[in-house]
KOLVEX-876398 format. One line per field, with one value per atom (N, C-alpha, C, O, CB): x, y, z; residue in three letters; atom name. Coordinates in steps of 0.02 Angstrom, whole numbers. Glycine has a CB too. Layout:
REM residues N
u <- [X:...]
v <- [Y:...]
w <- [Z:...]
type <- [ala:...]
atom <- [CA:...]
This chain:
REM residues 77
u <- [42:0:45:99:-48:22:61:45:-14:69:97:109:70:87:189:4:-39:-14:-60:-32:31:69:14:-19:122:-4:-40:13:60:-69:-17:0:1:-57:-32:35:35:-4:11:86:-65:-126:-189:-230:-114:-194:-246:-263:-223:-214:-352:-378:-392:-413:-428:-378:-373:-429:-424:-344:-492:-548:-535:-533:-626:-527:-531:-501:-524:-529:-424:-374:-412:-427:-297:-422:-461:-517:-533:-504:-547:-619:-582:-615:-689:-503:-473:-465:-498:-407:-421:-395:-448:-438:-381:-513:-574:-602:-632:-613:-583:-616:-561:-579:-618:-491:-464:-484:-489:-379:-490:-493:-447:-464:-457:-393:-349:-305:-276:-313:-282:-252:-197:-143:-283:-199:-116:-65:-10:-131:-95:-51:-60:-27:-46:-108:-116:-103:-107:-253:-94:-115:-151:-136:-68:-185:-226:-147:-89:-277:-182:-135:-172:-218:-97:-152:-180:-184:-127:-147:-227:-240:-271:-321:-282:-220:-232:-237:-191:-186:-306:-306:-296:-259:-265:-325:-352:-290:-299:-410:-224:-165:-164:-150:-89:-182:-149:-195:-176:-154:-269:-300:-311:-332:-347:-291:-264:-220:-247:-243:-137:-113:-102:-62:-117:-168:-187:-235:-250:-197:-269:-295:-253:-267:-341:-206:-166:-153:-161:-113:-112:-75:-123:-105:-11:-167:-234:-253:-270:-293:-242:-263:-207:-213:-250:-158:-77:-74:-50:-19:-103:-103:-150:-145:-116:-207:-254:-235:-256:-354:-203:-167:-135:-144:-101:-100:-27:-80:-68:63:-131:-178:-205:-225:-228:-211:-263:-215:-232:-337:-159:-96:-99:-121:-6:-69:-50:-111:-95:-16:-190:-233:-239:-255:-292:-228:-230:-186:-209:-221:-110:-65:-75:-68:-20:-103:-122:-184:-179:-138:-234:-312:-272:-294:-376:-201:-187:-134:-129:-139:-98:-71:-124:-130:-28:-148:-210:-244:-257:-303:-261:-275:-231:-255:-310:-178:-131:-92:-45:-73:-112:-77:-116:-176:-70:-57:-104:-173:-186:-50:-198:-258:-247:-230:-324:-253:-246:-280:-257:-265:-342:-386:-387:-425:-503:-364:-348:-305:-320:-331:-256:-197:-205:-158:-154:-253:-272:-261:-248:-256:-268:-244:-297:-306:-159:-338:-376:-368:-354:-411:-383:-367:-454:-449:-333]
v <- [-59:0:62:64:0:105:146:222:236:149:261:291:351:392:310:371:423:484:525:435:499:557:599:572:534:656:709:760:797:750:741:800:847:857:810:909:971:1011:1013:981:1053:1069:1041:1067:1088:988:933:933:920:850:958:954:885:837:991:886:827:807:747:828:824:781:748:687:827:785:759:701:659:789:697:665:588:539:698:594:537:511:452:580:561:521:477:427:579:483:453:390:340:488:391:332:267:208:362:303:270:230:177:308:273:264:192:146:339:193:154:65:22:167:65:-34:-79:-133:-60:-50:-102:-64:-25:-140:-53:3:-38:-10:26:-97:-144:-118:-91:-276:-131:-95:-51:-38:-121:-9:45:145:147:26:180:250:299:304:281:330:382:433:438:423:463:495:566:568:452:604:669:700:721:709:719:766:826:836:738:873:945:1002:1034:963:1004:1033:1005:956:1072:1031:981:969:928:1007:989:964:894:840:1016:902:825:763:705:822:796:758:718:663:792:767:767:721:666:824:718:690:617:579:713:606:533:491:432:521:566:530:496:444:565:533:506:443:398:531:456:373:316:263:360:315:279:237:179:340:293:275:216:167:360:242:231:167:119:282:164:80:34:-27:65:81:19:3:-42:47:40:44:-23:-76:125:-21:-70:-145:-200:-44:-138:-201:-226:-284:-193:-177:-213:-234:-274:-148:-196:-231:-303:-346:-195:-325:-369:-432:-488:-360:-411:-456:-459:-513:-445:-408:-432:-492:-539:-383:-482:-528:-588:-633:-519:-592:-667:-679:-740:-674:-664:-679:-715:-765:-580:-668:-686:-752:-799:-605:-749:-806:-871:-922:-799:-853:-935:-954:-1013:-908:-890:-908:-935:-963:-873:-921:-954:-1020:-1042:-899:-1050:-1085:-1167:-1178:-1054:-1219:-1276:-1306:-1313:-1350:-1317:-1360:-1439:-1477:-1365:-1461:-1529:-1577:-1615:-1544:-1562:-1625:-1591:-1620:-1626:-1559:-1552:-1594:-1627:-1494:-1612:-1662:-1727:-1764:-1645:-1749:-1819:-1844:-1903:-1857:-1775:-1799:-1759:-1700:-1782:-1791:-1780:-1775:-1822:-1814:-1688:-1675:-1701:-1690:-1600]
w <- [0:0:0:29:61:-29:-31:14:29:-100:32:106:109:151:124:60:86:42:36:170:17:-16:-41:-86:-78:-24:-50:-107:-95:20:-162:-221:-209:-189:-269:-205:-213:-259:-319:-222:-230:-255:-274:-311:-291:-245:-249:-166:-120:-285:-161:-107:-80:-113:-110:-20:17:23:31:75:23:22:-58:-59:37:-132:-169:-184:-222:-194:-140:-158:-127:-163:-126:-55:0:-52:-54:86:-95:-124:-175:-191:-168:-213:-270:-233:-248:-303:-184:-140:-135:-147:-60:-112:-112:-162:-155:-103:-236:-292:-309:-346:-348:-273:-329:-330:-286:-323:-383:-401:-354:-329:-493:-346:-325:-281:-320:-384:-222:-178:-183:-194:-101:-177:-150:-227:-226:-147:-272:-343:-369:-420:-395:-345:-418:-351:-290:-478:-380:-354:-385:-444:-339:-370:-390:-435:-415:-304:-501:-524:-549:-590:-577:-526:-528:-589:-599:-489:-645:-699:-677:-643:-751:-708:-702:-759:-786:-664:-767:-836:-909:-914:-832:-965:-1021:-1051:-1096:-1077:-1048:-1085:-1044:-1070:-1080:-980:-947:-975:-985:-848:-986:-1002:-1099:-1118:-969:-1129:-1187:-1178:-1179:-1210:-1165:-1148:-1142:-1170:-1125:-1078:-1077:-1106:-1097:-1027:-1168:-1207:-1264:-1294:-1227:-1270:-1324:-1330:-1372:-1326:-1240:-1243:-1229:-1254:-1182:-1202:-1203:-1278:-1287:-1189:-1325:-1414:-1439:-1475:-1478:-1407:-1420:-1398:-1430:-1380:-1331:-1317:-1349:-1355:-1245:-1372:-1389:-1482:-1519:-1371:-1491:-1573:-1545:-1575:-1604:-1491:-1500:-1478:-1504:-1424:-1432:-1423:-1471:-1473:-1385:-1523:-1574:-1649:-1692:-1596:-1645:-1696:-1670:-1708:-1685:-1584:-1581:-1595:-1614:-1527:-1582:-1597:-1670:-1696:-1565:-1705:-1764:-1794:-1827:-1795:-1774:-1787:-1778:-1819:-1761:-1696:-1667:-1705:-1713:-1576:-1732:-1767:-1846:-1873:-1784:-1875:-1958:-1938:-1977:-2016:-1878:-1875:-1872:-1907:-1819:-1832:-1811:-1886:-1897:-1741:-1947:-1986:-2054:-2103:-1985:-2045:-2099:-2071:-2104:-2123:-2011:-1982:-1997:-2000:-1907:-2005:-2049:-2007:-1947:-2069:-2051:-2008:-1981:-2026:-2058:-1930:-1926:-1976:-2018:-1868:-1955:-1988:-2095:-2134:-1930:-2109:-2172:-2181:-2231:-2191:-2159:-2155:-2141:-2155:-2111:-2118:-2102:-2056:-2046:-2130:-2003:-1939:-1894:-1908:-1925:-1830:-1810:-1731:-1693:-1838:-1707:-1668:-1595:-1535:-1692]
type <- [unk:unk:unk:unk:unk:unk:unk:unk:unk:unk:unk:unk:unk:unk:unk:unk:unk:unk:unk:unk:unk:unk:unk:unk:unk:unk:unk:unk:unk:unk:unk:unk:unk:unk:unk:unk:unk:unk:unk:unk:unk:unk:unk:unk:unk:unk:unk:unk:unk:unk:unk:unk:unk:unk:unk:unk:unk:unk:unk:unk:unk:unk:unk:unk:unk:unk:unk:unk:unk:unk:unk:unk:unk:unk:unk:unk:unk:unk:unk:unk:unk:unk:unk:unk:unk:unk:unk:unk:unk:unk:unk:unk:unk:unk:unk:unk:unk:unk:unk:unk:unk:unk:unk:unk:unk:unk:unk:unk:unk:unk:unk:unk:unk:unk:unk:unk:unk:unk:unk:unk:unk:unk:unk:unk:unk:unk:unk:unk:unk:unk:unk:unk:unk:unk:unk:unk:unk:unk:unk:unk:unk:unk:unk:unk:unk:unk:unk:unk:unk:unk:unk:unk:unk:unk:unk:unk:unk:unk:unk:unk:unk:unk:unk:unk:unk:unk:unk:unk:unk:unk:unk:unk:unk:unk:unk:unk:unk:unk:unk:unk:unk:unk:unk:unk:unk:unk:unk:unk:unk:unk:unk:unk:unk:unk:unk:unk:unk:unk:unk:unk:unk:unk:unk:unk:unk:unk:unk:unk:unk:unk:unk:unk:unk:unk:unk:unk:unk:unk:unk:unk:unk:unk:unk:unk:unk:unk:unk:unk:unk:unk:unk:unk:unk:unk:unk:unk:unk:unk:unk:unk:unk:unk:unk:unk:unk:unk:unk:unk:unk:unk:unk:unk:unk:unk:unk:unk:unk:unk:unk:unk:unk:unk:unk:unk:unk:unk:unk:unk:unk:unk:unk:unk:unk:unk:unk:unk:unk:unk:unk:unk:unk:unk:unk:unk:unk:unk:unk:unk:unk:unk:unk:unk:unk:unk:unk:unk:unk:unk:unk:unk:unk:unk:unk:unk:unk:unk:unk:unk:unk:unk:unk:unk:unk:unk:unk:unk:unk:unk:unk:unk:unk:unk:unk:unk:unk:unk:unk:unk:unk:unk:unk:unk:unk:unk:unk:unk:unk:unk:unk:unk:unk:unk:unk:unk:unk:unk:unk:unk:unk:unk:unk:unk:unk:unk:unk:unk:unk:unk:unk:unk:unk:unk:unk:unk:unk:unk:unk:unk:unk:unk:unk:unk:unk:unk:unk:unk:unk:unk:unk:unk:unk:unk:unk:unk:unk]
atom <- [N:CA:C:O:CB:N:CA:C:O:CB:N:CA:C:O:CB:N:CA:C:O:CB:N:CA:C:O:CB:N:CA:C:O:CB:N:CA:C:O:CB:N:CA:C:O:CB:N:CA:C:O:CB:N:CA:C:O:CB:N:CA:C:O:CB:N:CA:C:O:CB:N:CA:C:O:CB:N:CA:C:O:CB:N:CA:C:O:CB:N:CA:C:O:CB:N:CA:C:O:CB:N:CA:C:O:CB:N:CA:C:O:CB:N:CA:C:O:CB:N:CA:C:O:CB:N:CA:C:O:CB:N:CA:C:O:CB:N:CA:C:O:CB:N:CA:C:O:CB:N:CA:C:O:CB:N:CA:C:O:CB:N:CA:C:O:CB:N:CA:C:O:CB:N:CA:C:O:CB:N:CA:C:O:CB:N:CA:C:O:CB:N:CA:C:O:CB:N:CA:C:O:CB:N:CA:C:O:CB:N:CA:C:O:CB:N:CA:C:O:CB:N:CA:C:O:CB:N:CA:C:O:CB:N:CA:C:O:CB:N:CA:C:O:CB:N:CA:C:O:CB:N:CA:C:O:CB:N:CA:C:O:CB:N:CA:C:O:CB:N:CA:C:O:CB:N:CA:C:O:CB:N:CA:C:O:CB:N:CA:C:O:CB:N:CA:C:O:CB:N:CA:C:O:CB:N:CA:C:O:CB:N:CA:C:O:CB:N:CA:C:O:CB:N:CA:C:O:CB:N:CA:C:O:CB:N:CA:C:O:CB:N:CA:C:O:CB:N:CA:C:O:CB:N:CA:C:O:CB:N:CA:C:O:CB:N:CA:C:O:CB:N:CA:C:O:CB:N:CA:C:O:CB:N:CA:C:O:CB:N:CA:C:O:CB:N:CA:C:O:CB:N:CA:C:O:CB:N:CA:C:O:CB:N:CA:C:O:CB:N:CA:C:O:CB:N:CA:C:O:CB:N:CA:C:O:CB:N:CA:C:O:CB:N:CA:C:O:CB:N:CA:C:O:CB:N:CA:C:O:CB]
């Protein structure tokens, strides 16, 4: 868990309601956005990851489909 650290300029009730909010306290921390560049920002890399999630499913979807078939072969799985 991690040790309570209040951000600099982030009201402490708001910060206590993040702590509250989070999914998972043992791994994750509340991360503070301030203003629409920050939020911009994490929209980007947000896009950026799901670009790189959906390359890699694509790859795994064209591999499974060029990959031999058993029972085409005469062999029965």
């Amino acid at each position: 868990m991690f040790c309570g650290f209040i951000f600099s300029g982030i009201h402490p009730v708001i910060w206590q309601q993040a702590r509250l909010d989070n999914p998972d306290p043992d791994r994750l921390i509340p991360v503070p956005m301030i203003g629409f560049s920050e939020l911009h920002k994490r929209l980007k890399h947000q896009e950026h990851q799901t670009q790189l999630h959906q390359t890699r499913l694509d790859v795994s979807v064209g591999w499974r489909r060029t990959a031999p078939d058993k029972q085409t072969q005469g062999f029965f799985v």
